[in-house]
TORKOL-4160 file (C-alpha; in steps of 0.2 Angstrom, whole numbers, padded with zeros to 4 digits, m for minus):
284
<pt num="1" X="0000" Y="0000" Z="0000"/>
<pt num="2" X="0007" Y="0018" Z="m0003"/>
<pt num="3" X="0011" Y="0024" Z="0014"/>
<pt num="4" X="0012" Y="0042" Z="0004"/>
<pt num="5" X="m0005" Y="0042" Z="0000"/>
<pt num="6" X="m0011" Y="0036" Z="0016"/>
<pt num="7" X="m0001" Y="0050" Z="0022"/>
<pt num="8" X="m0011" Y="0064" Z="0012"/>
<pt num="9" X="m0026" Y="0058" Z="0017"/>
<pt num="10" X="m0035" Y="0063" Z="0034"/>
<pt num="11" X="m0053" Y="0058" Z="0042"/>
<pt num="12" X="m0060" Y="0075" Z="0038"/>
<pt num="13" X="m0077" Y="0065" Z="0037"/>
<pt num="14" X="m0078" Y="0066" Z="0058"/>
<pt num="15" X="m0093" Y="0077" Z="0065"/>
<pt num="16" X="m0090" Y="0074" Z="0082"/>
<pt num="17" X="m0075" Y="0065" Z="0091"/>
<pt num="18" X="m0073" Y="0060" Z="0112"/>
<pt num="19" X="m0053" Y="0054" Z="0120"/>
<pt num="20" X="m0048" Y="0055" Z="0136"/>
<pt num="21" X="m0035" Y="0070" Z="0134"/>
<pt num="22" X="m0034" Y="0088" Z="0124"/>
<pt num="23" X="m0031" Y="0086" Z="0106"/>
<pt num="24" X="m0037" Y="0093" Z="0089"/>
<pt num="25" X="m0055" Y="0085" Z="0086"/>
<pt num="26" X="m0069" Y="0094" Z="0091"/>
<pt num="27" X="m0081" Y="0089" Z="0104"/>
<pt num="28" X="m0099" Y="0090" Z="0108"/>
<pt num="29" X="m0103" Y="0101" Z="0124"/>
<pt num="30" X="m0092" Y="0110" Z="0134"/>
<pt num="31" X="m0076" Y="0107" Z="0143"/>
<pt num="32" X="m0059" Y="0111" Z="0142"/>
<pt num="33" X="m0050" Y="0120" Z="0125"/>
<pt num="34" X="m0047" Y="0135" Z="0116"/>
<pt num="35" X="m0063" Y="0138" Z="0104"/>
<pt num="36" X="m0077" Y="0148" Z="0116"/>
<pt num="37" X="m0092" Y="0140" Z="0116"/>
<pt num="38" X="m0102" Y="0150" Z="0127"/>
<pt num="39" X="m0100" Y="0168" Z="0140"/>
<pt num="40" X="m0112" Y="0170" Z="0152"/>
<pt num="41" X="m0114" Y="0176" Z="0170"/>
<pt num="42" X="m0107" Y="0167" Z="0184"/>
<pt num="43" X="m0119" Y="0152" Z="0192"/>
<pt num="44" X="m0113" Y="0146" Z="0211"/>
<pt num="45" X="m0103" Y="0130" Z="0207"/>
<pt num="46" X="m0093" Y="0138" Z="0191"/>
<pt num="47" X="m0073" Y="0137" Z="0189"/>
<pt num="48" X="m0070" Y="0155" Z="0195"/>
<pt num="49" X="m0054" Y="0151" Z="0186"/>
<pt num="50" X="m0065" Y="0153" Z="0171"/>
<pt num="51" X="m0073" Y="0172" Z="0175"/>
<pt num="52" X="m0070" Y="0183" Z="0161"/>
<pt num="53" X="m0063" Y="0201" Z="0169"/>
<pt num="54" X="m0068" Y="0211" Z="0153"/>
<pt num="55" X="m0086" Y="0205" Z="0153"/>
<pt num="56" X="m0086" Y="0208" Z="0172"/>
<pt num="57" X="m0082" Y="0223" Z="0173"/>
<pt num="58" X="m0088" Y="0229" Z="0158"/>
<pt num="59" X="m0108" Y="0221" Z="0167"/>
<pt num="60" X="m0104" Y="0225" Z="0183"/>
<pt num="61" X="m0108" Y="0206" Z="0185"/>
<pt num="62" X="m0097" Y="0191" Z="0185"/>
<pt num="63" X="m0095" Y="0181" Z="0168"/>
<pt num="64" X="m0087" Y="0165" Z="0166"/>
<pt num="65" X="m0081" Y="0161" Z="0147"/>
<pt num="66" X="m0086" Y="0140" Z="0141"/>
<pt num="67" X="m0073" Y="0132" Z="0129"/>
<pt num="68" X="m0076" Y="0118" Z="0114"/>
<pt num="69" X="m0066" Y="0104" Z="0120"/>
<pt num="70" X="m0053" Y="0097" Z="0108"/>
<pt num="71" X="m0052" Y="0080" Z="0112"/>
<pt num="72" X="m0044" Y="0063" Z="0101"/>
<pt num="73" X="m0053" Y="0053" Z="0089"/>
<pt num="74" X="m0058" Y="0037" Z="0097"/>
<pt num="75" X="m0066" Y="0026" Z="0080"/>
<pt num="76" X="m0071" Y="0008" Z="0080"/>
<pt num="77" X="m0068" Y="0000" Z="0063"/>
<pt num="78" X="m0082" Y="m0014" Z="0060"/>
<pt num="79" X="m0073" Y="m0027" Z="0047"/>
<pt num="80" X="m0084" Y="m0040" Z="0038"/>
<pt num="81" X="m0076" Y="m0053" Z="0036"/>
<pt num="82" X="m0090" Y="m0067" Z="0031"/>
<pt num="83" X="m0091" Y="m0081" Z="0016"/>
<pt num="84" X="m0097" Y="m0067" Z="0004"/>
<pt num="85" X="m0082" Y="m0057" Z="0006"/>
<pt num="86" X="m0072" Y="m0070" Z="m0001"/>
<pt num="87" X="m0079" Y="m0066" Z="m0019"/>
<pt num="88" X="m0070" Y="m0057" Z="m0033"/>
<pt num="89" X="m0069" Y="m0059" Z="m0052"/>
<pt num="90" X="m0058" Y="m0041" Z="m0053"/>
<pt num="91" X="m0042" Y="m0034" Z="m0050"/>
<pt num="92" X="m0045" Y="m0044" Z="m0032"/>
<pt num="93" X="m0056" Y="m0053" Z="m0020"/>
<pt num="94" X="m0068" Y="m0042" Z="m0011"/>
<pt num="95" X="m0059" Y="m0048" Z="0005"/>
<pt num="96" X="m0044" Y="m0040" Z="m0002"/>
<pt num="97" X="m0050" Y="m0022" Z="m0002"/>
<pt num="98" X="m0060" Y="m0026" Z="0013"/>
<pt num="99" X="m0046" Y="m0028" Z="0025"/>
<pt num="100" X="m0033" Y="m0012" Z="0014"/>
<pt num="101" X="m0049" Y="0000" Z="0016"/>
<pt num="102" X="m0050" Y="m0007" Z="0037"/>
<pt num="103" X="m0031" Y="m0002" Z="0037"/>
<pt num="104" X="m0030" Y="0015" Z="0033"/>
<pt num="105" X="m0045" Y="0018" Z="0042"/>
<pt num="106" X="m0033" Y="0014" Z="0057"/>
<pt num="107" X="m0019" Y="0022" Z="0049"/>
<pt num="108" X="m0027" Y="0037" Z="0049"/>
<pt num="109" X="m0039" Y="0036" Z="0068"/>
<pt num="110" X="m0023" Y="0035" Z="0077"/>
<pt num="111" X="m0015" Y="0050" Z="0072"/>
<pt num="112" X="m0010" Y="0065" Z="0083"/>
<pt num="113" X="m0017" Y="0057" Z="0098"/>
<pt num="114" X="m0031" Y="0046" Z="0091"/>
<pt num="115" X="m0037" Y="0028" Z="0097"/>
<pt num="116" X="m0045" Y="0014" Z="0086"/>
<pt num="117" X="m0053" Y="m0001" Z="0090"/>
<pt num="118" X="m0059" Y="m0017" Z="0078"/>
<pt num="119" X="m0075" Y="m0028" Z="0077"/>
<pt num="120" X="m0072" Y="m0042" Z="0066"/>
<pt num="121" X="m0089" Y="m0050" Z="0061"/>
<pt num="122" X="m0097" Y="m0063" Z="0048"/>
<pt num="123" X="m0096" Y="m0079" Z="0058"/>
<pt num="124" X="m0105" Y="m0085" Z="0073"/>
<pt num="125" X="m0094" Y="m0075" Z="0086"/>
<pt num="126" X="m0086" Y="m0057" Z="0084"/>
<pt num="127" X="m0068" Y="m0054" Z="0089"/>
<pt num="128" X="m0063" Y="m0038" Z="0097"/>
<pt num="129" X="m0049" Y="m0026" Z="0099"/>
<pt num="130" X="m0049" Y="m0014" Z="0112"/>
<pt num="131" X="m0047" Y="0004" Z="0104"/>
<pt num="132" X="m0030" Y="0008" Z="0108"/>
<pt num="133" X="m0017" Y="0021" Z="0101"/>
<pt num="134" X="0001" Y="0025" Z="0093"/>
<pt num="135" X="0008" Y="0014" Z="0080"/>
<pt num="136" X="0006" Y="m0004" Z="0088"/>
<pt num="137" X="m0013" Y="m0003" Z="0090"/>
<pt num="138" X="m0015" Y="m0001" Z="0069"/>
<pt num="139" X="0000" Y="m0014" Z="0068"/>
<pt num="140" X="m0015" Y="m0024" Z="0077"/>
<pt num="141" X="m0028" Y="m0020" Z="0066"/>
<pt num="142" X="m0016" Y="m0026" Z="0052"/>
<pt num="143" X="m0011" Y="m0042" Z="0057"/>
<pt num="144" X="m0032" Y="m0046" Z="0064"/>
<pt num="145" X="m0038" Y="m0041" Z="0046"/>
<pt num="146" X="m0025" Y="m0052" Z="0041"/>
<pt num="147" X="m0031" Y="m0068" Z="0047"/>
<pt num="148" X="m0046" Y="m0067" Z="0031"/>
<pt num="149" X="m0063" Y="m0075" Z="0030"/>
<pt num="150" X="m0074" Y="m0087" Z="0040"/>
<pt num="151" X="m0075" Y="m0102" Z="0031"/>
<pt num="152" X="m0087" Y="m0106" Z="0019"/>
<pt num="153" X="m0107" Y="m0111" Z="0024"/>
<pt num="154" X="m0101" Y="m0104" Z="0044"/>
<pt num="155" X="m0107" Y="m0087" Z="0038"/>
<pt num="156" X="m0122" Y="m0078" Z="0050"/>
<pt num="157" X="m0134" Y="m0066" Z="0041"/>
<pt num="158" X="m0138" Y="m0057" Z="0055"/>
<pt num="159" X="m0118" Y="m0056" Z="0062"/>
<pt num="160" X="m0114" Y="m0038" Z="0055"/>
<pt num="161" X="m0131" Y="m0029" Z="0065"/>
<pt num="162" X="m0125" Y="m0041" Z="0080"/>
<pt num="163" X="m0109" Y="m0033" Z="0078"/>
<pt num="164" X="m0117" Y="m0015" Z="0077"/>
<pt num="165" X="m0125" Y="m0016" Z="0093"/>
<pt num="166" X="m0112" Y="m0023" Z="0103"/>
<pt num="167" X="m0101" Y="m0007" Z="0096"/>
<pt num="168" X="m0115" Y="0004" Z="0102"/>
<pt num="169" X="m0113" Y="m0002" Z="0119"/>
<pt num="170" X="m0094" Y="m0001" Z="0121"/>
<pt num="171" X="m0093" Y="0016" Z="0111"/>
<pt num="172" X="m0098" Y="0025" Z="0126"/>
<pt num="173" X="m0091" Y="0044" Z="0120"/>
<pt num="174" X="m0096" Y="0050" Z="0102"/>
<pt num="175" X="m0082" Y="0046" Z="0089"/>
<pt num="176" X="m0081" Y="0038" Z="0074"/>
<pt num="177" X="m0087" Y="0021" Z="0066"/>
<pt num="178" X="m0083" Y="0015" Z="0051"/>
<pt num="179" X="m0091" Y="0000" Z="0044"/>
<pt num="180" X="m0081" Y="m0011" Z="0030"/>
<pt num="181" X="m0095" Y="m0023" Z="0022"/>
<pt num="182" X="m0105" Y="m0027" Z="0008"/>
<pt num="183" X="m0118" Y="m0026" Z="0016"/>
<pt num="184" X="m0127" Y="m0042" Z="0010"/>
<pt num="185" X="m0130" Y="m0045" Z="0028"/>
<pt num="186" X="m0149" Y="m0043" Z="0036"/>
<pt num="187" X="m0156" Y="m0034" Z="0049"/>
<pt num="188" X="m0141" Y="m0020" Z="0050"/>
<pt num="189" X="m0152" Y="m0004" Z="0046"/>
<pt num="190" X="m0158" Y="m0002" Z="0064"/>
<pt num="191" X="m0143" Y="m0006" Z="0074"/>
<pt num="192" X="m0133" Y="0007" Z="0061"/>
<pt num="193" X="m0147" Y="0022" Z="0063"/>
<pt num="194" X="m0144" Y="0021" Z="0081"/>
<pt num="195" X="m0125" Y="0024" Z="0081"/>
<pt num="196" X="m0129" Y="0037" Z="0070"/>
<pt num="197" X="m0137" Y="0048" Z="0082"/>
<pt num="198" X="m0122" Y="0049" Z="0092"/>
<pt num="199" X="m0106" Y="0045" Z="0082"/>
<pt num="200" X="m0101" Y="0048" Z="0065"/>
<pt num="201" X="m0104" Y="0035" Z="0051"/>
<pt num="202" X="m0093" Y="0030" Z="0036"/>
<pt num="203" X="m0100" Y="0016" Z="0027"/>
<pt num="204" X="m0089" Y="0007" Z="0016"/>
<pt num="205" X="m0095" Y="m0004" Z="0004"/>
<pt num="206" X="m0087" Y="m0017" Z="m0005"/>
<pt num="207" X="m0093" Y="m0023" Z="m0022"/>
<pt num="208" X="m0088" Y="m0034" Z="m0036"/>
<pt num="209" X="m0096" Y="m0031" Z="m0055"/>
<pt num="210" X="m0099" Y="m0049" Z="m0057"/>
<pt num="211" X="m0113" Y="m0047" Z="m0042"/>
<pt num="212" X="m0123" Y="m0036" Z="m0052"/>
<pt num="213" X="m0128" Y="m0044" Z="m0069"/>
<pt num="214" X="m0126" Y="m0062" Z="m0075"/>
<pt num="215" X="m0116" Y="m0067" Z="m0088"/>
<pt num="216" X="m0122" Y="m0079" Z="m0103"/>
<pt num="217" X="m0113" Y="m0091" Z="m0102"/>
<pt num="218" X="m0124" Y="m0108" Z="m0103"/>
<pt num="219" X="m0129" Y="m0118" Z="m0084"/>
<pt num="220" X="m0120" Y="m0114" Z="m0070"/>
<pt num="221" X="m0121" Y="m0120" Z="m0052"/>
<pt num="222" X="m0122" Y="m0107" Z="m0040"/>
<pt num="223" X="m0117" Y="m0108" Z="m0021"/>
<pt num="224" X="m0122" Y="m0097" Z="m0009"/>
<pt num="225" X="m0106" Y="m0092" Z="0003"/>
<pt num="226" X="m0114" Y="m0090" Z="0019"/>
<pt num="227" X="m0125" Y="m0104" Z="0020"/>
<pt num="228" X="m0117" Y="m0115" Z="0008"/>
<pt num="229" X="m0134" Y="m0119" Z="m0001"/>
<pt num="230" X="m0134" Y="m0125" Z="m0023"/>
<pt num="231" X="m0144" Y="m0118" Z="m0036"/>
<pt num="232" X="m0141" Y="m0124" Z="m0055"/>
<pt num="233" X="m0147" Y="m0111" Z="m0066"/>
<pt num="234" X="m0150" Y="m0108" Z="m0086"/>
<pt num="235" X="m0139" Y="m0092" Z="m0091"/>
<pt num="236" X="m0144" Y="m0093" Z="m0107"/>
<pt num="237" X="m0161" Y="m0086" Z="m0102"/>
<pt num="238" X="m0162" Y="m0067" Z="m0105"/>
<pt num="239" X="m0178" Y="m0066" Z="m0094"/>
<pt num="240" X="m0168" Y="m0075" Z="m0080"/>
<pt num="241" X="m0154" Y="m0062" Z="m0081"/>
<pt num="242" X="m0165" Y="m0047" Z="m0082"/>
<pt num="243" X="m0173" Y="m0051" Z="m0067"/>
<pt num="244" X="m0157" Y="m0056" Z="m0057"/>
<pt num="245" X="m0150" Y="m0039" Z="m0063"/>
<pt num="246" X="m0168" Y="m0029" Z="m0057"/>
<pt num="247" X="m0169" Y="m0038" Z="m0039"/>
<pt num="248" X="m0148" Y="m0031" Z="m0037"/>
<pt num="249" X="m0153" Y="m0014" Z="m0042"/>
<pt num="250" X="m0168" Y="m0014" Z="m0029"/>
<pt num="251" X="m0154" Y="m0022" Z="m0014"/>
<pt num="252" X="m0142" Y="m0009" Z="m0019"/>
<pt num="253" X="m0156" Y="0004" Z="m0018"/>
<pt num="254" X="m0162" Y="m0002" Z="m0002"/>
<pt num="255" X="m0145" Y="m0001" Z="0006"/>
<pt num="256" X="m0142" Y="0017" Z="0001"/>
<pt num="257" X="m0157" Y="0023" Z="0008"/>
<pt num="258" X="m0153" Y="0014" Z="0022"/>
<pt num="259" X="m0135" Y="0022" Z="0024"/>
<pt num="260" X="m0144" Y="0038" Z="0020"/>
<pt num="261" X="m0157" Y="0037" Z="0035"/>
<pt num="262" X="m0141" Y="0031" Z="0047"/>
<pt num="263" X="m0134" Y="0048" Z="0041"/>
<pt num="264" X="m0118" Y="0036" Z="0036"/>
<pt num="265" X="m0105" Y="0043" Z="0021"/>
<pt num="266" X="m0107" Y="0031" Z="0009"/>
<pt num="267" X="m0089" Y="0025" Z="0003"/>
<pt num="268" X="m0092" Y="0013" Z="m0012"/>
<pt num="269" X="m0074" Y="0003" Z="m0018"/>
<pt num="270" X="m0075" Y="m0010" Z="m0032"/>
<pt num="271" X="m0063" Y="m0025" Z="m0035"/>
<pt num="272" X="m0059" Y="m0019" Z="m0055"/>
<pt num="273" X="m0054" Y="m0002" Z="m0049"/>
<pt num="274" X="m0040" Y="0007" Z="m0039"/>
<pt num="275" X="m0050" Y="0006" Z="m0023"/>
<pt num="276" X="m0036" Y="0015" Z="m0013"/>
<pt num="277" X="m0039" Y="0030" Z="m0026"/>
<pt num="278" X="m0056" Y="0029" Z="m0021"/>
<pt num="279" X="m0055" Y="0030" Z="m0005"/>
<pt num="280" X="m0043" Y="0044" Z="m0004"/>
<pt num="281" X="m0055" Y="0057" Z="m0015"/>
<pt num="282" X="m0068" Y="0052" Z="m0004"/>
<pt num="283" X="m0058" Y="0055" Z="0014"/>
<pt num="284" X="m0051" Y="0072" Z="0006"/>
């Protein structure tokens, strides 16, 4: 990957970030910084290091001055790493810019002070990395995106909105969440519209052009990843094609408007293009 463009990128996409120290996100409500958020009169209880001398004696009554805190990103990368992801008929398997788009996510949260965590999803059980910062926490993420897939037919449909909700209840503080699928999962709208109302959302989503249209290229026996399920079919048939390519359109609809109701960036990386350029236009 070329560390110089991961350099000259930056998660401008953040709204609002939480850490545990100053640093140069901003954050929701008031605290500690150098951005005023707010000068009003003095209420019993107030820092009196924070009374303004100018307001008070230009009042006659005591005003203390409220900052922006500026606090570290804290982002949880959500991976998917079922069956499906293991599909690819271009430059690469889908798992393959799954796991490069999961890494300069984490490149990039811990800069300057920043944490990241990882959720790896798509079987039975998630694993979970602890958001931590510096260089050896995305050294982490590399080497758990690195391990791949679940196998074959031990793939869980509802996995990815299992994974969402268990994010939603360790990412206490608003930050950032960025989910790496493609979103062939069930079930995940719900879980992501309610990270949405206190973090900010970066959907990735990972495609392959084979996905979206059939080829006609005479019987072919079809195998459904995640529950390792058969289907022959008849490609010859232009009716069978046509509606194969109309119901994709309709799920690809359906997940936009469900990113779009979540509030989510939509990021969408494809397997016969130079996802990394992608990405990097989209983060600028």
């Amino acid at each position: 990957m070329p560390s110089r463009v991961v350099q000259a990128l930056e998660l401008a996409l953040v709204r609002r970030t939480a850490g545990m120290i100053a640093g140069e996100h901003r954050s929701p409500g008031v605290g500690l910084g150098t951005e005023l958020a707010q000068l009003r009169e003095y209420s019993p209880g107030d820092d009196v290091r924070q009374l303004d001398a100018a307001a008070t004696a230009r009042t006659g009554t005591p005003h203390v001055k409220l900052h922006v805190p500026e606090r570290p990103m804290t982002a949880w990368i959500v991976l998917d790493v079922s069956p499906s992801m293991a599909f690819g008929t271009g430059l690469r398997l889908k798992s393959d810019v799954a796991s490069g788009a999961a890494t300069v996510l984490a490149r990039l949260a811990v800069r300057r002070g920043g944490r990241a965590g990882l959720v790896l999803c798509g079987g039975p059980a998630e694993v979970v990395h602890p958001p931590r910062g510096g260089r050896r926490a995305s050294a982490a993420i590399e080497r758990a995106v690195a391990t791949g897939v679940v196998a074959d037919g031990a793939g869980d449909e509802v996995s990815l909105a299992r994974a969402l909700a268990r994010v939603s209840r360790l990412a206490r503080m608003p930050g950032l969440i960025a989910v790496v699928s493609d979103f062939r999962a069930e079930g995940w709208g719900r879980p992501l519209r309610a990270l949405g109302h206190r973090h900010s959302l970066v959907a990735v989503e990972v495609r392959d052009p084979r996905e979206e249209s059939l080829p006609s290229v005479g019987t072919l026996r079809l195998v459904d990843p995640e529950s390792g399920s058969e289907v022959e079919v008849d490609t010859r048939h232009s009716e069978l094609r046509e509606r194969y390519a109309e119901r994709e359109r309709e799920r690809r609809a359906t997940m936009r408007d469900e990113l779009r109701a979540a509030g989510a960036e939509h990021v969408s990386l494809a397997t016969d293009s130079p996802w990394l350029e992608q990405l990097g236009r989209r983060l600028r």
